[in-house]
N, C-alpha and C positions, 0 to 999 in steps of 0.2 A: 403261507407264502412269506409272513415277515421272516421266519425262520431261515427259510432258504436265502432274504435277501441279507440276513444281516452274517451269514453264514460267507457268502461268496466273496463279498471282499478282503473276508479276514484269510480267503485258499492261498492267494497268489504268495505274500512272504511268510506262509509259517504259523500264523499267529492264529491261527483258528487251532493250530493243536497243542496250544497253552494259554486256551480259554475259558472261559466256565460262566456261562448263562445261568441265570437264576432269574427267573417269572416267578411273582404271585401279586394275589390283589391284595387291596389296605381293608377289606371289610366285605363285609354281606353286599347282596344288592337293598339298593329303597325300597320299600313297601309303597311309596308315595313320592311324585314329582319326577325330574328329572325326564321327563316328557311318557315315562311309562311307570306302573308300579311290575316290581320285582317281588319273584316269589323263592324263597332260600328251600325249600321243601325237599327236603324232609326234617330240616332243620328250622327250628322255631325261630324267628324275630329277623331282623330286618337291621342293615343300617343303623346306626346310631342309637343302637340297643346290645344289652350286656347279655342277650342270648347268645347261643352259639351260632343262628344264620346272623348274626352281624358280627361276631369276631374271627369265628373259623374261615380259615381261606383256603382255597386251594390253590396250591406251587408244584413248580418241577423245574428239578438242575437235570441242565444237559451241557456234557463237557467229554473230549475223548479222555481226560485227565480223571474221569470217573471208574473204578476197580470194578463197578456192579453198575449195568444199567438194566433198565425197562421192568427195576423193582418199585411196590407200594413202598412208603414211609409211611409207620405212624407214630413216630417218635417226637414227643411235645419240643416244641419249638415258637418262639415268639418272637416279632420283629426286631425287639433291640436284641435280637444273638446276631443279627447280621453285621455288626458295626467289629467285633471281634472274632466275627469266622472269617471274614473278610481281610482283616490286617493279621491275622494269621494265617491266614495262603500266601499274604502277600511278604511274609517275611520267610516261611518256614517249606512252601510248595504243596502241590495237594500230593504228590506222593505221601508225604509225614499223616498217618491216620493214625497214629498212638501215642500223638501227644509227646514224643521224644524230644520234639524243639517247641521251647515254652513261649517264642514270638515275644512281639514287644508287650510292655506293661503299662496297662489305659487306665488302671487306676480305678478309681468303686464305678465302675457304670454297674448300666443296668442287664447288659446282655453277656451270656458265656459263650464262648468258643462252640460251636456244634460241628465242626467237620467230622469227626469220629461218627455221630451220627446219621449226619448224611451219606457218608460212604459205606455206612451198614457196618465199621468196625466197631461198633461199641453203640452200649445205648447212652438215650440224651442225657445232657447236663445240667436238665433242668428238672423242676420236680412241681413245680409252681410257678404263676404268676398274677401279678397283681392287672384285672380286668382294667379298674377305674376306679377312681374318688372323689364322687362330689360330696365335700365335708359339709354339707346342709342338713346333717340327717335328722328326720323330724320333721323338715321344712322339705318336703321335697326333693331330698334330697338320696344317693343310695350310693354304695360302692359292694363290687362282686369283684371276688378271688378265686383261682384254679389252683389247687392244691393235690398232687397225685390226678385221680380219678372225677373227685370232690371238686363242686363248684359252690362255691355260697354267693347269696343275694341278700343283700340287705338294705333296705331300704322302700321305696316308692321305683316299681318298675311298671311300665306300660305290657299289658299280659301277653297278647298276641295271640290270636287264635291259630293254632295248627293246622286245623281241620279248613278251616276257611284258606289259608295257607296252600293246603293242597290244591286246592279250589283254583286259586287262583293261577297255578304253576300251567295248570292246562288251559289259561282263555291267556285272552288280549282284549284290546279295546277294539280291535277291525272284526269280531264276531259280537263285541255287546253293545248294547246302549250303553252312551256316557254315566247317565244316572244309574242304569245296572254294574256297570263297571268298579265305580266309586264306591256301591254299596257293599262289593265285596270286599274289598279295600280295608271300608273303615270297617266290617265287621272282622276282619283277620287283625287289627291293631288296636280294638277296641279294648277298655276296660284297665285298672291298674292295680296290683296289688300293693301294699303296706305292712309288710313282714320279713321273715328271715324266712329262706328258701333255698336247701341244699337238694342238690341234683348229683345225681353219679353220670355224669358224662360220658362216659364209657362203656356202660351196660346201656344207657340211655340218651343218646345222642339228641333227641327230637324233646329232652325235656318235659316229658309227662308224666312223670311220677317224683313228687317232692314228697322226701326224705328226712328232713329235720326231726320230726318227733321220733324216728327208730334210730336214729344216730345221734345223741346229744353230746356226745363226748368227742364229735369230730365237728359239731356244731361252735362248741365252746373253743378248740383249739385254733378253728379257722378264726372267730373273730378275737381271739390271742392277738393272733398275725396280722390280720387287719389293722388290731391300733397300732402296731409294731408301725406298721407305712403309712398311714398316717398321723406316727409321729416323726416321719421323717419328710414329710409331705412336702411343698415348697409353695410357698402363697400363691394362685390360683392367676393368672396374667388378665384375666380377660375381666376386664372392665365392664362390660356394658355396652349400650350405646349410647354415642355423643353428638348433636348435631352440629356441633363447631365441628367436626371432622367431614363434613360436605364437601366434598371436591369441589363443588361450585363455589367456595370463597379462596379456593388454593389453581386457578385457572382452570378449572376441571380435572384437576389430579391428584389421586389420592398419594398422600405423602404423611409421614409424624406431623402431628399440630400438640404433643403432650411429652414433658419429658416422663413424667410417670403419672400414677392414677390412683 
């Protein structure tokens, strides 16, 4: 229904037939909190995990400005392509799918133009991306990259049971006991690994078959790439916690109390 309503005020001048909708989510669902736990299944991990149920999303553009509709995409795509498929519609129209007008120039971001992609004229622009980097490695620390098909892990990752996963995709808390609930819970998030761990994402979506030792030559060029970003890394914002930042000594509102940290 939001469909419909966000649809109806754009009929009356026009503007609904040079628009173009784009939905998706930022991440997997929780495994935990958020008043339920969430099961990504058939896709392993959760939320705030460098599996693929917490980075893969599901989207969908709908636009009469579209050449192809009510096709699958599986054309690799990552949130910062939006910042420059975006001001490339917005300079060049979505009619232009071959890239004829080169739109304005944003300079090193991180995201490429993907309309070609989306309208099914061309494949993506991408070939990889960088998951995450927390430069602690050793200490807890892990960063994972997508490369082609190739996914590497390195580092301290929380395992996540699949199997349990499934498990939990069919209940709720309104058919279990809280304490049965819970237990599946932590058994689906339970356990960590401390290694390098490449996955073909492609043949194997749900993650169950690590690959490292039959591939060392795509082992070695991923973590190539890895130092590559994080030697371009950018110091890490997030401080900690501060209890001078209490809202209780700023009237109860949270505001800056730090110029830097």
């Amino acid at each position: 229904s939001s469909g419909i309503n966000a649809e109806w005020p754009l009929r009356p001048g026009g503007m609904w037939d040079n628009t173009i909708f784009i939905f998706f989510s930022d991440n997997g669902g929780p495994a935990k909190g958020h008043s339920i736990g969430q099961s990504n299944y058939p896709l392993r991990g959760a939320k705030y995990s460098y599996w693929e149920g917490g980075i893969r999303s599901a989207s969908f553009v709908h636009s009469p400005l579209l050449p192809n509709t009510g096709v699958v995409n599986t054309e690799l795509l990552h949130v910062t392509d939006w910042l420059p498929t975006l001001t490339y519609l917005g300079a060049c129209g979505a009619s232009d799918t071959t890239g004829t007008c080169q739109g304005p120039l944003l300079g090193d971001v991180d995201g490429v133009n993907q309309w070609s992609a989306i309208t099914g004229a061309g494949a993506s622009n991408r070939t990889e991306f960088l998951v995450n980097i927390n430069q602690k490695i050793g200490k807890g620390g892990n960063a994972g990259l997508r490369m082609g098909p190739w996914k590497l892990l390195q580092g301290v990752m929380k395992s996540y049971n699949t199997a349990l996963s499934e498990t939990l995709s069919h209940l709720s808390p309104s058919v279990l006991e809280e304490d049965e609930y819970e237990e599946i819970i932590n058994g689906a998030t339970a356990g960590s690994s401390s290694q390098l761990q490449l996955y073909n994402v492609e043949t194997d979506p749900s993650e169950t078959d690590e690959v490292s030792s039959a591939h060392p030559d795509v082992v070695q060029r991923m973590l190539a790439r890895l130092e590559y970003h994080k030697g371009r890394a950018v110091r890490p914002r997030n401080c900690g916690k501060d209890k001078d930042s209490d809202p209780t000594k700023f009237g109860g509102v949270w505001t800056p109390w730090l110029d830097s940290c």
